[in-house]
N, CA and C atoms as a LAMMPS dump frame, in Angstrom:
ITEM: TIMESTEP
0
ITEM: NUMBER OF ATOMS
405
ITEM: BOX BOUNDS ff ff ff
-5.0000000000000000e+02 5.0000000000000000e+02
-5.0000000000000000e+02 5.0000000000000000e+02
-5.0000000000000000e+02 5.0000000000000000e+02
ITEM: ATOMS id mol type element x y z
1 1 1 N 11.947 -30.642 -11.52
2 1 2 C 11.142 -30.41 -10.34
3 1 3 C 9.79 -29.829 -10.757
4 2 1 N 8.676 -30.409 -9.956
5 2 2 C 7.546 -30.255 -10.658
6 2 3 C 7.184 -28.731 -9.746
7 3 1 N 6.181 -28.131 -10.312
8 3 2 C 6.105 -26.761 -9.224
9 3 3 C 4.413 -27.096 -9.524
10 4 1 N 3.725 -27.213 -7.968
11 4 2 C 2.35 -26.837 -7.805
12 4 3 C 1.861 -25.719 -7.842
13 5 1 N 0.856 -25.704 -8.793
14 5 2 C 0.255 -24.002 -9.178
15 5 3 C -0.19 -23.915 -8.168
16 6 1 N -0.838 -24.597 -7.317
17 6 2 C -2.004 -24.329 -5.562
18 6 3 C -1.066 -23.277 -5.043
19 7 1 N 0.48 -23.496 -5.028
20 7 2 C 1.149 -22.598 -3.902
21 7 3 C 1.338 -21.199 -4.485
22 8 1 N 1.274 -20.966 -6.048
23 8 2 C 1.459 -19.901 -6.53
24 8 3 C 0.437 -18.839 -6.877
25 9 1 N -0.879 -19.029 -6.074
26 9 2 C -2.069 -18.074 -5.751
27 9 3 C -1.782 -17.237 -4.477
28 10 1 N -2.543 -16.141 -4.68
29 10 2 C -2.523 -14.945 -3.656
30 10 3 C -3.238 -15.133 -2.804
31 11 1 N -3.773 -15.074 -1.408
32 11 2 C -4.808 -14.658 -0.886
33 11 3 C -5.535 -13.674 -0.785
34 12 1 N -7.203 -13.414 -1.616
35 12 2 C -7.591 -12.042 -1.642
36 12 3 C -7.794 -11.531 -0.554
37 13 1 N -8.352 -12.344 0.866
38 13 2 C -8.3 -11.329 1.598
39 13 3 C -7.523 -10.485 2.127
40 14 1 N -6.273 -11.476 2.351
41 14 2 C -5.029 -11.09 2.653
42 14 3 C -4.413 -10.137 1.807
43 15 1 N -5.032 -9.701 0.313
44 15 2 C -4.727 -8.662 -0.421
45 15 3 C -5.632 -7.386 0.264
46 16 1 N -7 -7.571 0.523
47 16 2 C -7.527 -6.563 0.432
48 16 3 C -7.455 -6.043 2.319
49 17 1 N -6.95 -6.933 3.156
50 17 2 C -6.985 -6.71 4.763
51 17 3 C -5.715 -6.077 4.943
52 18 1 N -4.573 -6.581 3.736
53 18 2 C -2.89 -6.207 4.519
54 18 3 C -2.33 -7.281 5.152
55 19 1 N -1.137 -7.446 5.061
56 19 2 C -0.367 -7.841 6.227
57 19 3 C 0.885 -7.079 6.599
58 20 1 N 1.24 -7.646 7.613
59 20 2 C 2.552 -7.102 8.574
60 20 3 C 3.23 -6.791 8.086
61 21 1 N 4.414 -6.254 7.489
62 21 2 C 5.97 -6.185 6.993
63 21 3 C 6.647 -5.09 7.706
64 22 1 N 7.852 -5.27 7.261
65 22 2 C 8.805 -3.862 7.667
66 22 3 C 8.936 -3.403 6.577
67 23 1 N 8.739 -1.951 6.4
68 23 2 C 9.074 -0.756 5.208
69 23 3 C 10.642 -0.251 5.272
70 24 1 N 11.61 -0.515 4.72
71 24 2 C 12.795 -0.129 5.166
72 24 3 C 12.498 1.696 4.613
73 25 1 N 13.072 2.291 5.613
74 25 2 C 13.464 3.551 5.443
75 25 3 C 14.658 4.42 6.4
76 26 1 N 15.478 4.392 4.967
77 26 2 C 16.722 5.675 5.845
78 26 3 C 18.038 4.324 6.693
79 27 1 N 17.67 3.403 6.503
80 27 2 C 18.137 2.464 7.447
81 27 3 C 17.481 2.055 9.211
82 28 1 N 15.799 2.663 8.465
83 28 2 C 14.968 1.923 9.834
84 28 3 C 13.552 1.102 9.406
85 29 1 N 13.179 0.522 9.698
86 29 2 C 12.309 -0.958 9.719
87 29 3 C 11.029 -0.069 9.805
88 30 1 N 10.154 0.106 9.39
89 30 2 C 8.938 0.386 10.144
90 30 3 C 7.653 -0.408 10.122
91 31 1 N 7.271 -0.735 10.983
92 31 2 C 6.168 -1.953 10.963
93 31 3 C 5.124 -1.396 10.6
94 32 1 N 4.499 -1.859 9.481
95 32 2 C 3.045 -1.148 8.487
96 32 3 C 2.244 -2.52 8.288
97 33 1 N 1.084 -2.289 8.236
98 33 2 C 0.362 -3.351 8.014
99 33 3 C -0.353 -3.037 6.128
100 34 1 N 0.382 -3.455 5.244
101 34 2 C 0.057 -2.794 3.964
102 34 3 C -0.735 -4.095 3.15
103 35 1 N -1.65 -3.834 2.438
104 35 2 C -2.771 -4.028 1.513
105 35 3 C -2.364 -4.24 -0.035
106 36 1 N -2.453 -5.218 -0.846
107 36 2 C -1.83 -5.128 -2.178
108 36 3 C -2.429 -4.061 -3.091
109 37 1 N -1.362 -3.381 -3.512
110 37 2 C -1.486 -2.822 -4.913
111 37 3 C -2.694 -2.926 -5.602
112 38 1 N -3.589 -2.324 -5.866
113 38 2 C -4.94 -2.875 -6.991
114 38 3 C -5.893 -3.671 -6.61
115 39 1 N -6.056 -3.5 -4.784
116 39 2 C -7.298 -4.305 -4.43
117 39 3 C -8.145 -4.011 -5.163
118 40 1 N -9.608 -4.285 -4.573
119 40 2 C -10.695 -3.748 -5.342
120 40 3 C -11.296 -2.402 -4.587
121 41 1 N -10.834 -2.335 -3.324
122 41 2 C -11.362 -0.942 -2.81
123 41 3 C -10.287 0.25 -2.951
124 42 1 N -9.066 -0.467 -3.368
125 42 2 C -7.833 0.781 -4.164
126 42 3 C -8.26 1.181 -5.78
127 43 1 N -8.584 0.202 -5.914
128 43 2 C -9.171 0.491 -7.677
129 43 3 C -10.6 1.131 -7.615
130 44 1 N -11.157 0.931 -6.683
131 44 2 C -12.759 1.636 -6.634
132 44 3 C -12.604 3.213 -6.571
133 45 1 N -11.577 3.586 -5.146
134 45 2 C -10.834 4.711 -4.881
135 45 3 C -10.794 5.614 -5.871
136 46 1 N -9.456 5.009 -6.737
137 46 2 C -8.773 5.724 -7.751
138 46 3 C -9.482 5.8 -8.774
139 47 1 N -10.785 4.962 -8.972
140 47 2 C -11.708 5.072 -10.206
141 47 3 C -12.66 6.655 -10.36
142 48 1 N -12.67 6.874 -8.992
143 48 2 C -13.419 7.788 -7.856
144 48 3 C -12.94 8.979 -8.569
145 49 1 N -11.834 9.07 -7.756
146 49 2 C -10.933 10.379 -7.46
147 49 3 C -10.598 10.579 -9.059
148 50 1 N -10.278 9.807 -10.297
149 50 2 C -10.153 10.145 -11.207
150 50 3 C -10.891 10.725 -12.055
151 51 1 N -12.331 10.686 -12.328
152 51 2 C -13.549 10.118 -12.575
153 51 3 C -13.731 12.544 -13.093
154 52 1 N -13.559 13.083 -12.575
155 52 2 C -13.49 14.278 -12.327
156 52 3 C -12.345 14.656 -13.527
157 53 1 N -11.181 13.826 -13.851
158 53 2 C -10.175 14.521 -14.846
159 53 3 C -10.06 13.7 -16.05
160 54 1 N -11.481 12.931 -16.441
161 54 2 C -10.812 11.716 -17.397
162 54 3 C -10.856 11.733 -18.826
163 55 1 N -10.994 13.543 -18.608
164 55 2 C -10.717 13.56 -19.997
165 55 3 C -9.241 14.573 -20.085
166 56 1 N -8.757 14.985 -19.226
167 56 2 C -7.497 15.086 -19.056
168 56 3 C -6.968 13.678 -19.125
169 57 1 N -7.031 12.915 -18.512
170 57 2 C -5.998 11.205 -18.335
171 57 3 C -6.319 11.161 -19.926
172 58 1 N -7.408 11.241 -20.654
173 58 2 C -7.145 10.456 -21.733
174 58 3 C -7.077 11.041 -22.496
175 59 1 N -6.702 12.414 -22.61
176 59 2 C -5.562 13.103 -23.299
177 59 3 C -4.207 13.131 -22.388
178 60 1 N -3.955 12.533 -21.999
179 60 2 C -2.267 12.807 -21.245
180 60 3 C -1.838 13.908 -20.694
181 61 1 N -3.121 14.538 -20.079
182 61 2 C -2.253 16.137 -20.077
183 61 3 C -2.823 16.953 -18.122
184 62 1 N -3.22 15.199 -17.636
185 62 2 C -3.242 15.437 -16.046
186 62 3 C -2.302 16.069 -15.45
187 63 1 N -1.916 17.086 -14.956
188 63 2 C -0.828 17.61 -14.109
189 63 3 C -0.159 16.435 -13.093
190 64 1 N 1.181 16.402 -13.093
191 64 2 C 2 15.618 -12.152
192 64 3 C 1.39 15.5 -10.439
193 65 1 N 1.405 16.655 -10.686
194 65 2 C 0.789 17.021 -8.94
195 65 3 C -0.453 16.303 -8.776
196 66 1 N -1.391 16.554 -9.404
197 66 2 C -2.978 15.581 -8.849
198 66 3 C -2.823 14.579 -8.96
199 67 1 N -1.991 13.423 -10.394
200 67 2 C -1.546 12.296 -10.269
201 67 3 C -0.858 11.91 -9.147
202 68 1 N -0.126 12.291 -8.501
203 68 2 C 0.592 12.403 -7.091
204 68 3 C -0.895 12.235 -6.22
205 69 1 N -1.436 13.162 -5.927
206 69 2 C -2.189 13.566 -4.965
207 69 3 C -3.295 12.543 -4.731
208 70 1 N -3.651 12.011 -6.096
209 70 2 C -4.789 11.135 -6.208
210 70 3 C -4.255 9.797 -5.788
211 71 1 N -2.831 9.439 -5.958
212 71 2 C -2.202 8.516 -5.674
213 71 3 C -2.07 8.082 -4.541
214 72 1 N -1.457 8.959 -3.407
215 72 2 C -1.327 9.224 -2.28
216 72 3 C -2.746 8.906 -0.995
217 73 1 N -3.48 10.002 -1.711
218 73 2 C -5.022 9.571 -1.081
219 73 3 C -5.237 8.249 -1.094
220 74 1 N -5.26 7.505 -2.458
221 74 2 C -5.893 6.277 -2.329
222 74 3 C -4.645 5.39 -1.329
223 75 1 N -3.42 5.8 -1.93
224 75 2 C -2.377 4.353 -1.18
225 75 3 C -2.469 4.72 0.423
226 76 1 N -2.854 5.886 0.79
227 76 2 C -2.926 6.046 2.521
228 76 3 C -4.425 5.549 3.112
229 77 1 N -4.937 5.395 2.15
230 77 2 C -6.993 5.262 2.689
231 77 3 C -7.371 3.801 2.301
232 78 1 N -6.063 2.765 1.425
233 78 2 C -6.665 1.744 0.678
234 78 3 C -5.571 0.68 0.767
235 79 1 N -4.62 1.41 0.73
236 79 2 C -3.04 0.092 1.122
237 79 3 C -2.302 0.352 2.492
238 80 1 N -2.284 1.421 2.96
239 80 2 C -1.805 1.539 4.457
240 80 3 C -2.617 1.508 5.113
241 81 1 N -2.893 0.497 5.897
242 81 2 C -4.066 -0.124 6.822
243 81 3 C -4.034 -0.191 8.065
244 82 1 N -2.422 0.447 8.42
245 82 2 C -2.041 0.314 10.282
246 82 3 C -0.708 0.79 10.481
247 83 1 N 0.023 0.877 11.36
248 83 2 C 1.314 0.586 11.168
249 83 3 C 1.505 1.082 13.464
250 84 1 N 2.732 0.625 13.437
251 84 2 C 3.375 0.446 14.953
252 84 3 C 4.163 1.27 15.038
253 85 1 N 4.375 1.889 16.503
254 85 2 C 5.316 2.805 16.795
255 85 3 C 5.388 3.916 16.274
256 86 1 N 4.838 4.259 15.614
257 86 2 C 5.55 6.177 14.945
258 86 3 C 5.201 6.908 15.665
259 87 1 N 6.102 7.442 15.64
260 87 2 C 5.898 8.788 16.689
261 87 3 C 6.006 10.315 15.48
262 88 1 N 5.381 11.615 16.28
263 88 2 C 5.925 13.005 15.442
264 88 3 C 6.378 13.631 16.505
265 89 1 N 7.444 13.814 16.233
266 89 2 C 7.715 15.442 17.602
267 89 3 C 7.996 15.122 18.704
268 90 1 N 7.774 13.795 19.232
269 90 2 C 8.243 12.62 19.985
270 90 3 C 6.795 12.201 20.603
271 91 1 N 5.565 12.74 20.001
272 91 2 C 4.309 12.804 20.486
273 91 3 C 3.397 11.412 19.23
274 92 1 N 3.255 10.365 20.068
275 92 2 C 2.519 9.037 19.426
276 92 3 C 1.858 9.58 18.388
277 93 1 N 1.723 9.195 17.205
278 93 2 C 1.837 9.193 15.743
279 93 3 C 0.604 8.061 15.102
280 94 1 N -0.892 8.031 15.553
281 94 2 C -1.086 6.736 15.08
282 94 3 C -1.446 6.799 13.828
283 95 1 N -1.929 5.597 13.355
284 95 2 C -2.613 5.488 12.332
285 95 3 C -4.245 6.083 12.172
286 96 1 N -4.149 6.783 11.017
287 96 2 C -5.395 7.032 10.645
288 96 3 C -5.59 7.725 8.965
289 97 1 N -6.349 7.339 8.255
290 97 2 C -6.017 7.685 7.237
291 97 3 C -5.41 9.153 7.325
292 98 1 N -5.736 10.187 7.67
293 98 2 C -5.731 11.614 7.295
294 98 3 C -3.824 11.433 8.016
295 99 1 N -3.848 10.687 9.033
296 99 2 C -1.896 10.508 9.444
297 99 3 C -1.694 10.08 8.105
298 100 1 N -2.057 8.912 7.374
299 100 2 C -1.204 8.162 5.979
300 100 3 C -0.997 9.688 5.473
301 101 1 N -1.785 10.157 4.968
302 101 2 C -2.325 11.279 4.186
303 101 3 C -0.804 12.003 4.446
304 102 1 N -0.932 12.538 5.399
305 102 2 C 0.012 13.261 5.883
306 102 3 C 1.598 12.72 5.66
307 103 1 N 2.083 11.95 6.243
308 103 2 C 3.416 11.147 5.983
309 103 3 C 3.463 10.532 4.733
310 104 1 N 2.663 10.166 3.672
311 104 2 C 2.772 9.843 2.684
312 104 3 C 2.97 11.095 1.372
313 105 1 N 2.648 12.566 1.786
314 105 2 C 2.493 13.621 1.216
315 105 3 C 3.928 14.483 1.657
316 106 1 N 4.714 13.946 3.074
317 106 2 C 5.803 13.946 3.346
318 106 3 C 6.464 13.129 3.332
319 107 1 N 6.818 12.384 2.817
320 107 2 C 7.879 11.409 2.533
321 107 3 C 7.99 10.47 1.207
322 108 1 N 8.463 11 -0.352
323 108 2 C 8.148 10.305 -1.016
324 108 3 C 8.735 8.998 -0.953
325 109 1 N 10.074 8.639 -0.188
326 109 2 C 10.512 7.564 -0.508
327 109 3 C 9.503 6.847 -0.061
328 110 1 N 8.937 6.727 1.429
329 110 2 C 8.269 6.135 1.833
330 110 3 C 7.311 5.734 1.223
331 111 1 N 6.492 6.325 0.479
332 111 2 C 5.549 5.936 -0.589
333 111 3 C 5.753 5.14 -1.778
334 112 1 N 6.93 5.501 -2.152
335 112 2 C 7.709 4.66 -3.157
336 112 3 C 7.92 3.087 -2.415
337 113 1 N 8.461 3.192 -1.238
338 113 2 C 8.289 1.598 -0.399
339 113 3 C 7.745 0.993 -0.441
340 114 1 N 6.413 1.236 -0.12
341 114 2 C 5.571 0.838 -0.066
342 114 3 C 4.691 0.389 -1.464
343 115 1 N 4.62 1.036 -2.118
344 115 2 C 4.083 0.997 -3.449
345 115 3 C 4.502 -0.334 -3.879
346 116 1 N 6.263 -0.778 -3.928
347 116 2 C 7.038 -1.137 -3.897
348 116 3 C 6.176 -2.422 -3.809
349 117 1 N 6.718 -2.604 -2.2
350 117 2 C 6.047 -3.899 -1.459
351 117 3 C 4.489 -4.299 -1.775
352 118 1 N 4.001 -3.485 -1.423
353 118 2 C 2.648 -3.216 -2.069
354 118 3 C 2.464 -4.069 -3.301
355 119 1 N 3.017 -4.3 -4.194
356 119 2 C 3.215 -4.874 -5.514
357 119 3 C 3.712 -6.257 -5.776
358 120 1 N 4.11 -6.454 -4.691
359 120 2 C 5.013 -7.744 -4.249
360 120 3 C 3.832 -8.974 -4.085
361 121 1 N 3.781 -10.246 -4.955
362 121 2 C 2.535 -10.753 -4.623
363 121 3 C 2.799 -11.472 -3.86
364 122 1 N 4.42 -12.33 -3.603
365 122 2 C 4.991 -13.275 -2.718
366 122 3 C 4.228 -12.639 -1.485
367 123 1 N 4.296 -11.314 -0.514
368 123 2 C 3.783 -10.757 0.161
369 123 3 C 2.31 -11.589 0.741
370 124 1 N 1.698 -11.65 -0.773
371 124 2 C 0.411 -11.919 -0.234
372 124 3 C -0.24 -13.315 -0.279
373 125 1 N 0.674 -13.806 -0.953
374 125 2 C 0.771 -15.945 -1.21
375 125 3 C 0.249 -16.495 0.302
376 126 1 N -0.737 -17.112 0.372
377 126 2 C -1.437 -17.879 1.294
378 126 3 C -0.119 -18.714 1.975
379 127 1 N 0.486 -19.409 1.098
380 127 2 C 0.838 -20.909 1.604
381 127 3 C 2.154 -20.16 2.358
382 128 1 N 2.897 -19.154 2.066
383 128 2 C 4.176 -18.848 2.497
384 128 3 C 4.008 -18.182 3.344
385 129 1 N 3.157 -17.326 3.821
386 129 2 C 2.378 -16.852 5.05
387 129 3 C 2.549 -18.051 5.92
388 130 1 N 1.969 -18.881 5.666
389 130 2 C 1.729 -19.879 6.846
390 130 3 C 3.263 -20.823 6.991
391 131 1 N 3.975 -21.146 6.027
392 131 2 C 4.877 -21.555 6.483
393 131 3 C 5.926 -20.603 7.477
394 132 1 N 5.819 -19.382 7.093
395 132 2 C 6.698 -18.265 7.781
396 132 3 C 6.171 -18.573 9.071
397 133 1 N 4.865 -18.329 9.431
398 133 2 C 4.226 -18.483 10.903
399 133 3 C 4.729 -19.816 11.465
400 134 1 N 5.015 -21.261 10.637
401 134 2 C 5.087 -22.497 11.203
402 134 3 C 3.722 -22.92 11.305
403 135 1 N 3.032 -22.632 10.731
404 135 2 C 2.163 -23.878 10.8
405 135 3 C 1.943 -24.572 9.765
């Protein structure tokens, strides 16, 4: 079986805009609109925020915590781009970076999910997008 390389490209915008998915967490779905892994405005980000310790990074001797922290910032300001329904306290929950900020700084699995998916390029494949939709 022959395999066409055409179907096995990403769409960049569709990397750098997000799309729809469910984040499984705990055994609940949550609808996020997430951004691939290593756009160019996640890599601009993290070029940023690093830019201040890089001679710690390139001695190995960055503390766990700011690696975290720097991480977090960028994946809530650069790959979480939306998301549906959340609520806190039973009081509507929307999106906004400084919310990512927040739930991503509380919840590591969730970040780990995402990261996860985030990484996933099938996610961001033009052609399987559109067959999923039917057209």
């Amino acid at each position: 079986m022959a395999i066409d390389i055409e179907g096995l490209r990403t769409d960049a915008a569709l990397e750098e805009e997000g799309v729809w998915t469910e984040v499984p967490l705990f055994g609940e779905l949550l609808s996020m609109k997430i951004a691939r892994l290593g756009n160019k405005a996640f890599e601009r980000a993290q070029e940023a925020r690093q830019k201040p310790y890089i001679n710690q990074i390139r001695a190995g001797t960055l503390s766990v915590e700011i690696q975290e922290k720097i991480l977090i910032e960028c994946v809530a300001r650069h790959i979480v781009k939306d998301w549906k329904d959340l609520t806190r306290g039973g009081e509507p929950f929307p999106y906004t970076p400084e919310n990512a900020v927040w739930l991503l700084t509380n919840n590591r699995d969730l970040l780990n999910a995402i990261v996860r998916l985030s990484s996933d390029a099938e996610q961001y494949r033009q052609q399987q997008i559109e067959t999923d939709a039917g057209n």
